[in-house]
C-alpha positions in Angstrom: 24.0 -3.3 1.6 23.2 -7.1 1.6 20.8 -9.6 0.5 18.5 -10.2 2.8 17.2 -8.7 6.1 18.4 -5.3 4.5 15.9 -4.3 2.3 13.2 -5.9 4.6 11.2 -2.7 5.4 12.6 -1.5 8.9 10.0 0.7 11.1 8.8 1.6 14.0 7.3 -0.3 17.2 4.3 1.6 18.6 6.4 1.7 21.7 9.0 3.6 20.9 6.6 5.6 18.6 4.7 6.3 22.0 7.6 6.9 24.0 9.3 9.3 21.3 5.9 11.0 21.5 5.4 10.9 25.0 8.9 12.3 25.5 8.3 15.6 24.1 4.3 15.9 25.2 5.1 18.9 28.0 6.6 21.2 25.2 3.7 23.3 23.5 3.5 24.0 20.0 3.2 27.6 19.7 -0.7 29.4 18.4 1.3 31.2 15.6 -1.9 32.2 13.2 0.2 33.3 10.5 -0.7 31.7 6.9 2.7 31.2 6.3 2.3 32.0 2.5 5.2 31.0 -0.1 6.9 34.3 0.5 6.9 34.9 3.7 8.1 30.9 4.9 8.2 30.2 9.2 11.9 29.9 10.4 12.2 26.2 11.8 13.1 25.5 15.1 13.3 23.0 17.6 10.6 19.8 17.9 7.9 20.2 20.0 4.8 17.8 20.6 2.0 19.3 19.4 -0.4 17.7 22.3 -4.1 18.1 23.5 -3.0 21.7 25.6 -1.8 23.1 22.4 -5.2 22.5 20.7 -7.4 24.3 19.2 -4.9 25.3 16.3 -7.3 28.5 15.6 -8.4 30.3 17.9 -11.3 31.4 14.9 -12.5 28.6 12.8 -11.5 28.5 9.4 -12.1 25.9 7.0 -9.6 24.1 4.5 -10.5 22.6 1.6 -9.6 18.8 0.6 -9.3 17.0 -2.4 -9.5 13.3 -1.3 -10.4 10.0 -2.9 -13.6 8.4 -1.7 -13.3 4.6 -0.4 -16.3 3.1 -2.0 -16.8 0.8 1.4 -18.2 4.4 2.4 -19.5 5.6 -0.3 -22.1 3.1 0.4 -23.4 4.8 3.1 -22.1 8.6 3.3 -21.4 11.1 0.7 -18.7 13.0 1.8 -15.7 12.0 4.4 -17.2 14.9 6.6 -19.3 12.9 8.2 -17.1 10.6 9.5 -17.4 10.3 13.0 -13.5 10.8 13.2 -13.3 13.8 11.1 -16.3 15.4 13.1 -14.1 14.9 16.5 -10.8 16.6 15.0 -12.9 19.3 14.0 -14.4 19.8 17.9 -10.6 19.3 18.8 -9.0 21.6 16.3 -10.9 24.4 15.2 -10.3 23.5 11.7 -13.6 22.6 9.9 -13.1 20.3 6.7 -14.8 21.0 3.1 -13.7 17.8 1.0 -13.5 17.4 -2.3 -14.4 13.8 -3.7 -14.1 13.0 -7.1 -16.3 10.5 -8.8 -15.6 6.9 -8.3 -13.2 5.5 -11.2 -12.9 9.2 -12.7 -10.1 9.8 -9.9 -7.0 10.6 -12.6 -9.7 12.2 -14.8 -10.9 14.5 -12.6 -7.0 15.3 -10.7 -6.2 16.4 -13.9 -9.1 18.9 -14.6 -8.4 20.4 -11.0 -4.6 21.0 -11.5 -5.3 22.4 -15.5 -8.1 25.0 -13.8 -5.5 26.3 -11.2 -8.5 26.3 -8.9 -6.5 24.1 -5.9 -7.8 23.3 -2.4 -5.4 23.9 0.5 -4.7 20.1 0.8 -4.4 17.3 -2.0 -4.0 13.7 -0.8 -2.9 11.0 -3.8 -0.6 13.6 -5.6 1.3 11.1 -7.1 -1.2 11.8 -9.7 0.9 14.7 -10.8 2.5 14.2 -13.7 5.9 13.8 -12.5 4.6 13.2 -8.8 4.4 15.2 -6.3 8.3 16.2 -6.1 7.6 17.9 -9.5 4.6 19.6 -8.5 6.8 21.1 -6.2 9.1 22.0 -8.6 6.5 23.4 -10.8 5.0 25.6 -7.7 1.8 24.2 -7.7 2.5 22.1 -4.0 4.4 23.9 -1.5 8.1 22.4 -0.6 6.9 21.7 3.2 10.8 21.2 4.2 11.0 24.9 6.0 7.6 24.3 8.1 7.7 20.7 9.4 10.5 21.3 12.4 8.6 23.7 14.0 4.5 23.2 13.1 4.6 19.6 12.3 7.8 18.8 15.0 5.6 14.9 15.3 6.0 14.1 11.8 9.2 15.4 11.7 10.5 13.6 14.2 9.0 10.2 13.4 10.3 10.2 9.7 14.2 11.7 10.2 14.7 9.6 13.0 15.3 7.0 10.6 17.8 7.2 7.9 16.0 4.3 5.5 12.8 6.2 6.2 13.9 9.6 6.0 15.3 8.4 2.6 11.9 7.4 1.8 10.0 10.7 2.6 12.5 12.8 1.4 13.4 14.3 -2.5 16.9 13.4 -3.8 17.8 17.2 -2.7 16.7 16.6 1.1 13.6 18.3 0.6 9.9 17.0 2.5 7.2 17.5 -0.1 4.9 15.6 1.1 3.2 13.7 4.3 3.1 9.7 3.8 1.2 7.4 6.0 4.0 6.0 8.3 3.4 2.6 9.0 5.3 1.4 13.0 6.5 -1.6 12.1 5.8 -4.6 9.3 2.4 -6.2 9.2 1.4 -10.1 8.0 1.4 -9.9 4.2 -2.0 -9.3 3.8 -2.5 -11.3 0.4 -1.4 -15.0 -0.1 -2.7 -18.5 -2.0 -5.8 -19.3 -0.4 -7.5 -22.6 -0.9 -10.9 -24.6 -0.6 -10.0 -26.4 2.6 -12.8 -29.0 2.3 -12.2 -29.8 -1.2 -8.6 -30.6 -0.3 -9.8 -32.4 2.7 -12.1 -34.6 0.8 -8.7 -35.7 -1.3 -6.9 -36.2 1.9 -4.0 -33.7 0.2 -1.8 -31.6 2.7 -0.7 -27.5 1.8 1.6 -27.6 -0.8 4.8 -25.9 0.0 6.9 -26.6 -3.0 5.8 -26.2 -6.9 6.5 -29.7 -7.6 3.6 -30.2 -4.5 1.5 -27.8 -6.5 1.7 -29.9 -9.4 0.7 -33.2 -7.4 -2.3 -31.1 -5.6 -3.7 -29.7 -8.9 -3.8 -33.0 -10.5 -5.3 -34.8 -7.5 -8.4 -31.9 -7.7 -8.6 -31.9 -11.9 -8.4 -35.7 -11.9 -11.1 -36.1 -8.8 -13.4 -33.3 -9.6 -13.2 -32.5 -13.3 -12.3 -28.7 -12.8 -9.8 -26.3 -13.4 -7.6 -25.8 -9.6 -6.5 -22.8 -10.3 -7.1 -19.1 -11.2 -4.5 -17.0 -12.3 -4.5 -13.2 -12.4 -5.9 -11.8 -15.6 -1.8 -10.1 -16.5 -0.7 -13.9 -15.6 1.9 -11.8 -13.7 1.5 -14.2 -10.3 4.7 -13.1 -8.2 3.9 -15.7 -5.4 4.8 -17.9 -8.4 7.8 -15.8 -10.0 9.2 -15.3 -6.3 10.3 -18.8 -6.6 12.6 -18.1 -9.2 14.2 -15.2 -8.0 11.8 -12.4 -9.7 9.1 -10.2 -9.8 6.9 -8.2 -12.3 8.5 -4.9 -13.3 11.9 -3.2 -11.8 13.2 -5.3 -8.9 16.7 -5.2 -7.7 18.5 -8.5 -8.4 21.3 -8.1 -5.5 21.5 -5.3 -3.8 22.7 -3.1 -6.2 21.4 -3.9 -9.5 18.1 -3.0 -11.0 16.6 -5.4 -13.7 12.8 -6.1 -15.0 11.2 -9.1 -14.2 9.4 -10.0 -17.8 13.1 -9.7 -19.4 15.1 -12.5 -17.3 15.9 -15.4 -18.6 13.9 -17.4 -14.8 11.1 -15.6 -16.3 11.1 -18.2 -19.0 10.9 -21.0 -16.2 7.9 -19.0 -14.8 6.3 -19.5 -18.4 7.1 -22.6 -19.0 5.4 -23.4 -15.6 2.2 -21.7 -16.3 1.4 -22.6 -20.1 2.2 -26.2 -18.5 -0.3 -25.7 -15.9 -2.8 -24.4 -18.8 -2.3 -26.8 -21.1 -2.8 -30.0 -18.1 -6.4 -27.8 -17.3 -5.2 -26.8 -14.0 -5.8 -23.4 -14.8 -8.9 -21.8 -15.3 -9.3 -21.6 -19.0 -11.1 -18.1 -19.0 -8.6 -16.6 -16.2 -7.7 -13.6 -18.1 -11.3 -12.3 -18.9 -12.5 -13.1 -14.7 -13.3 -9.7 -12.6 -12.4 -10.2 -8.8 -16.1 -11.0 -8.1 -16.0 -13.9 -10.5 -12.9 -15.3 -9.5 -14.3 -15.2 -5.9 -17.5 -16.9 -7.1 -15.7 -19.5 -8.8 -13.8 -20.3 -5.2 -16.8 -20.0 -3.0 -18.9 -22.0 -5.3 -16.1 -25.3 -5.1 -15.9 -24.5 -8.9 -12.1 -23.9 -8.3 -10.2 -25.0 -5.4 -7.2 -21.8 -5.0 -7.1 -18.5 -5.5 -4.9 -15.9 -4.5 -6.2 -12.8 -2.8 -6.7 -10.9 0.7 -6.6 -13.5 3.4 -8.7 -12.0 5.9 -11.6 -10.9 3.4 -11.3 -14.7 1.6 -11.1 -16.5 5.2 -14.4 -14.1 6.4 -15.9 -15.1 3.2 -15.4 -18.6 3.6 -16.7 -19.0 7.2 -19.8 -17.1 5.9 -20.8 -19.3 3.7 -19.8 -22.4 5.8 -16.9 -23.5 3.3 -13.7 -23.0 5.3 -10.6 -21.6 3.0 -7.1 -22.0 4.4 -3.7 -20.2 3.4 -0.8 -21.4 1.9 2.9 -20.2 2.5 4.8 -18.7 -0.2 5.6 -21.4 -2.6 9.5 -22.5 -3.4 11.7 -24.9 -5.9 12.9 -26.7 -2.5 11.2 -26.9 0.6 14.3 -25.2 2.4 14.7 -21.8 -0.5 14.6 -18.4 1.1 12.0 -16.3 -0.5 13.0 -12.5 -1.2 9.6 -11.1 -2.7 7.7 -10.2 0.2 6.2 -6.6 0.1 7.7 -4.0 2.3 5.7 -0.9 4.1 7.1 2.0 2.4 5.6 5.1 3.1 4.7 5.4 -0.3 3.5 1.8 -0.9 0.9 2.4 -3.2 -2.1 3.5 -0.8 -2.2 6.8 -3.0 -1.5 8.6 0.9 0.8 10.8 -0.4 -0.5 14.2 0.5 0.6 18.3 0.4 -0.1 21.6 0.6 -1.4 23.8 -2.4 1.2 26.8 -3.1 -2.2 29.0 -3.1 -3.3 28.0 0.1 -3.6 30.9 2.8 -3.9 28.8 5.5 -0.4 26.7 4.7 0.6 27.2 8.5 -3.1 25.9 10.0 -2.7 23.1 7.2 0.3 21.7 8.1 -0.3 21.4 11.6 -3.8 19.8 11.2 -1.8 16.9 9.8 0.8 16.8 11.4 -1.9 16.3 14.0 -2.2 12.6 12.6 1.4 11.7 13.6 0.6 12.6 17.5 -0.2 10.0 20.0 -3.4 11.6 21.2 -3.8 12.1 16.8 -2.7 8.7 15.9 -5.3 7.3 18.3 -8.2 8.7 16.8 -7.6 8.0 13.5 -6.7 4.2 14.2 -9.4 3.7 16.8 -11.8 5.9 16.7 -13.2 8.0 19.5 -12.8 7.0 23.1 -15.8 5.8 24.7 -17.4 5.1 21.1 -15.4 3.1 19.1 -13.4 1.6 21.9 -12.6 1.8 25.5 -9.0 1.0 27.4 -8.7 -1.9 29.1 -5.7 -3.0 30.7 -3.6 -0.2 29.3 -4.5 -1.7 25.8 -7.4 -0.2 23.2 -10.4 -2.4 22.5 -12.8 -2.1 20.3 -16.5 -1.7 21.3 -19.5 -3.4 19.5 -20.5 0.0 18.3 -17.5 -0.6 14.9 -17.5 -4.4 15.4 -20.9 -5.0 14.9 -22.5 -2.0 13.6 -26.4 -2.6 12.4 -26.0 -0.1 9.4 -22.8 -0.3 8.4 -21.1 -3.8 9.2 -17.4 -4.3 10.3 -15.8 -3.9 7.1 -17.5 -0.4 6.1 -16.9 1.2 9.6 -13.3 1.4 8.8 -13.5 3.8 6.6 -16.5 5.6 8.7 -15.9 5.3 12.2 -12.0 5.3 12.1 -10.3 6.4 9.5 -8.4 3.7 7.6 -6.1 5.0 4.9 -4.6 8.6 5.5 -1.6 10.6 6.0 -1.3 9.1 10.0 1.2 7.1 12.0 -0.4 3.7 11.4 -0.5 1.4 13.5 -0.2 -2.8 12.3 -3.7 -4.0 11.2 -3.3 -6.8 13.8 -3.7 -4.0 16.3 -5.8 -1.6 15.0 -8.3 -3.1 12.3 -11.7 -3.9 13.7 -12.0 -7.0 11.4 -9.0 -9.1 12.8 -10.3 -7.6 16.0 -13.5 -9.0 15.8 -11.9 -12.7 14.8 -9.3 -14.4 16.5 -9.6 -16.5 14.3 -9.1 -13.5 11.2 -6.0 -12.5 12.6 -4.4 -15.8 13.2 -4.6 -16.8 9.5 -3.1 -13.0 9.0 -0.3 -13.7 11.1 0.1 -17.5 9.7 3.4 -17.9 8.5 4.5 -14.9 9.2 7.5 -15.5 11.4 9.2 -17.7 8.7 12.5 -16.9 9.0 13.2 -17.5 5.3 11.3 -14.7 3.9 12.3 -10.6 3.2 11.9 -8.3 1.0 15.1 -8.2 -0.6 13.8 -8.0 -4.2 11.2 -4.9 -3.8 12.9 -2.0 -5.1 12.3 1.1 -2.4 10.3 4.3 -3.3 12.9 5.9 -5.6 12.2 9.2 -7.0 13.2 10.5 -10.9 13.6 13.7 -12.4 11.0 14.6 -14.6 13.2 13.9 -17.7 13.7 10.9 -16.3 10.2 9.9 -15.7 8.6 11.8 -18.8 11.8 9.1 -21.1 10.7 6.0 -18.8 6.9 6.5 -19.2 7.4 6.7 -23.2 9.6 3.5 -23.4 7.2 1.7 -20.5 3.7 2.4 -22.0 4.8 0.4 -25.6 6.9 -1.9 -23.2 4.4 -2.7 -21.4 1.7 -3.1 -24.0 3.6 -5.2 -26.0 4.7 -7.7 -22.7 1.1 -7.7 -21.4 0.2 -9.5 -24.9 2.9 -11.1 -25.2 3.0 -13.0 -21.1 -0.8 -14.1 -22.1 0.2 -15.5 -25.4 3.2 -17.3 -23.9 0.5 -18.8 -21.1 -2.4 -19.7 -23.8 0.1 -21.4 -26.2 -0.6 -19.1 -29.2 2.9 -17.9 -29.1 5.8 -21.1 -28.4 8.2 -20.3 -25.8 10.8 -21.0 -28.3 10.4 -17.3 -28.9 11.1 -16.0 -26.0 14.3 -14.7 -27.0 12.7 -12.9 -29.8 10.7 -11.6 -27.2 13.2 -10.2 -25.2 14.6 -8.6 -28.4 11.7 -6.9 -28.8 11.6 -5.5 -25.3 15.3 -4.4 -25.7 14.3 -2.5 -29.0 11.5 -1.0 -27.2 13.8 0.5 -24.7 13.9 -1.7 -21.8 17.3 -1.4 -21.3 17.2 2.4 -21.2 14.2 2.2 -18.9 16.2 -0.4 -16.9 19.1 2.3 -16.5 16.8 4.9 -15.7 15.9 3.4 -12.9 19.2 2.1 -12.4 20.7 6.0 -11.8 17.5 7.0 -9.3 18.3 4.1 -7.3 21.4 4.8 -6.8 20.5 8.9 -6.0 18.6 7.0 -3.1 21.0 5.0 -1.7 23.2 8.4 -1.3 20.2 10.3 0.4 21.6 11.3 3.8 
């Protein structure tokens, strides 16, 4: 592989998704009620669509239970994901009635924990990463059912969708070929969703353009401290700002520095030049002198308030919040050295990018069969629909061949755009996914929203070369890595901040990386090194 286009994450067009979907739609998938238990495993065989004429899945209800993190944008409003409107509807359409399990907010790893220690499981887990090991371990250890024998025949959508791929199936897949999991498939890249976003009438009122390049950054800031007596800038409470490493070639944590080798970001020697840049910034006042003690809220409060002038944080949600209170903020493109560099930091869709998604199938279950099928149900174009849209007729009508939203989810009385996502659709969950610009009510609702989404977006300059795909260890591997990460980490963390306050000179950064290479880093470094290159074999 090369630098470059590469590694930029490489999916799937709704399109194609529809016509794949669409080609197989007269092909029935059969009523088998079997539970399909551990022993007695189906015999795959070939894909076929599981549409509306092979619903219900029962012909009896049953009921499956669900351990599932609750958003807290619902929790608002409803206690349990069962009454979401969406939920409700697959329930009328499948037979299968839904007893979720939420943990309490903020007690999520707590409480997994607890659940997998009692051996009391639900039929379906969603965010098993939470397994020590991950979820490839838990199927290892018995506790999640290897899902590789049932997927050709009772979840023949998903299956389809994720091997007819090779960087996806990669992705989905164990180092062994086995499917342990379902992952929330995104079809193709969306907008980055989080970039600089600055006061746009306080760099009016100073006549100051964007900045593009760090040199402009320096010029901007000192315009605002100099005019207005405040600190520009809020840095993240780590200090670990990759729209501000990017420019030097790195990023917090394992990246790959070509296409081949695996390095950490708080070790390399540009990670000194990112240091040197931000205690510089501190030390001129251009950065908030209490960043690293500021919740999100402040931070936001700080920028709404024209008591700083850039933060950087969700575009949509910062842009929504600035037209509400009638003090416009505008983004910014990715920073660079030169106004010309090409920029390799840009996050990728996995299918395991960090929305906790991942989701199986408890080896106790006696309804593995009924299980699989409901989500495969998700990765359907009749499926797919409802959980991106909503219901037909509700949520949205079609118009023109093309869904649109009705007021009913963009301008709900009760609930308010941003809450219906997680009420009226269903916004994070094993499901093809369609792009945000498509199928999220709040760009929807604003032009305006989605145009600053998609700003800078087709910059040709820009990939995701340095983002190191979803590799997966063996538990050795992970239990050694964790060890040398956690007093890694902890010792970094202090040490980034001490660096950026001035406490500690820079002239010790070597020491510094001494430290980390005592602590293990290079051990980690190789760790990962080996996985990565099990994934790049992965048929």
């Amino acid at each position: 592989m090369t630098m470059g286009n590469s590694f930029y994450r490489k999916s799937f067009a709704w399109g194609a998704t529809a016509l794949l979907l669409a080609s197989t739609a007269l092909a029935g998938c059969s009523q088998d009620q079997s539970s399909g238990s551990s022993k007695d495993k189906p015999t795959p065989s070939a894909p076929a669509n599981m549409n509306e004429s092979s619903l219900p899945i029962v012909k009896s209800p049953i009921t499956l239970k669900v351990w599932a993190p609750m958003n807290p944008n619902a929790s608002q409003f409803i206690t349990d994901y069962g009454q979401n409107e969406v939920y409700q509807e697959l329930e009328k359409r499948t037979g299968i009635h839904i007893q979720f399990i939420h943990p309490a907010q903020g007690q999520e790893k707590e409480a997994f924990n607890l659940m997998i220690a009692s051996g009391e499981l639900p039929d379906i887990i969603t965010g098993a990463s939470r397994y020590i090991g991950g979820e490839e371990k838990g199927v290892r250890d018995g506790v999640f059912e290897d899902l590789t024998p049932y997927l050709q025949k009772y979840a023949p959508d998903y299956y389809s969708i994720v091997t007819s791929d090779a960087e996806t199936k990669r992705e989905v897949t164990t180092d062994d070929g086995k499917f342990p999991a379902f992952y929330m498939i995104k079809q193709s890249q969306d907008a980055p969703s989080r970039r600089i976003m600055f006061a746009e009438d306080m760099l009016k009122s100073l006549n100051l353009q964007i900045p593009k390049t760090i040199d402009d950054y320096d010029k901007t800031f000192k315009a605002i401290k100099d005019s207005k007596g405040l600190a520009p800038y809020i840095l993240l409470p780590t200090g670990l700002e990759e729209q501000f490493m990017g420019p030097y070639g790195i990023i917090p944590g394992f990246y790959l520095k070509d296409a081949k080798t695996v390095s950490f970001g708080q070790t390399q020697p540009q990670f000194k030049d990112y240091l040197t840049l931000m205690n510089k910034w501190y030390k001129e006042g251009y950065i908030n002198k209490d960043f690293a003690g500021l919740k999100p809220a402040q931070q936001q409060a700080l920028l709404d308030s024209g008591k700083a002038a850039m933060l950087v944080e969700a575009v949509v949600a910062s842009y929504n919040r600035g037209q509400q209170i009638k003090s416009p903020h505008v983004s910014a493109p990715y920073p660079r050295l030169k106004a010309d560099d090409k920029i390799h930091y840009q996050p990728a869709d996995w299918p395991q990018a960090g929305q906790g998604q991942e989701t199986v199938i408890t080896s106790s279950s006696k309804y593995k069969v009924e299980a699989v099928r409901w989500l495969n149900y998700a990765y359907t174009k009749e499926g797919s629909m409802l959980y991106n849209y909503g219901i037909e007729g509700k949520t949205y009508n079609m118009v023109d061949g093309k869904p649109k939203f009705t007021d009913y989810i963009l301008n709900h009385p009760k609930y308010g755009t941003e809450n219906t996502n997680y009420i009226l659709r269903v916004h994070f969950a094993p499901k093809l996914q369609c792009k945000d610009i498509a199928c999220n009510p709040n760009l929807a609702k604003s032009p305006e929203s989605a145009a600053i989404r998609q700003k800078y977006a087709d910059d040709p300059n820009v990939d995701s070369a340095l983002v190191l795909p979803p590799i997966r260890m063996t538990p050795e591997e992970n239990d050694k890595r964790s060890k040398i990460m956690t007093e890694v980490n902890t010792y970094s963390d202090e040490m980034v901040l001490k660096f950026i306050l001035g406490s500690e000179p820079l002239s010790n950064f070597d020491q510094y990386v001494s430290q980390l290479k005592k602590l293990g880093i290079d051990e980690a470094v190789k760790i990962t090194q080996t996985a990565y290159e099990r994934y790049l074999s992965k048929k």
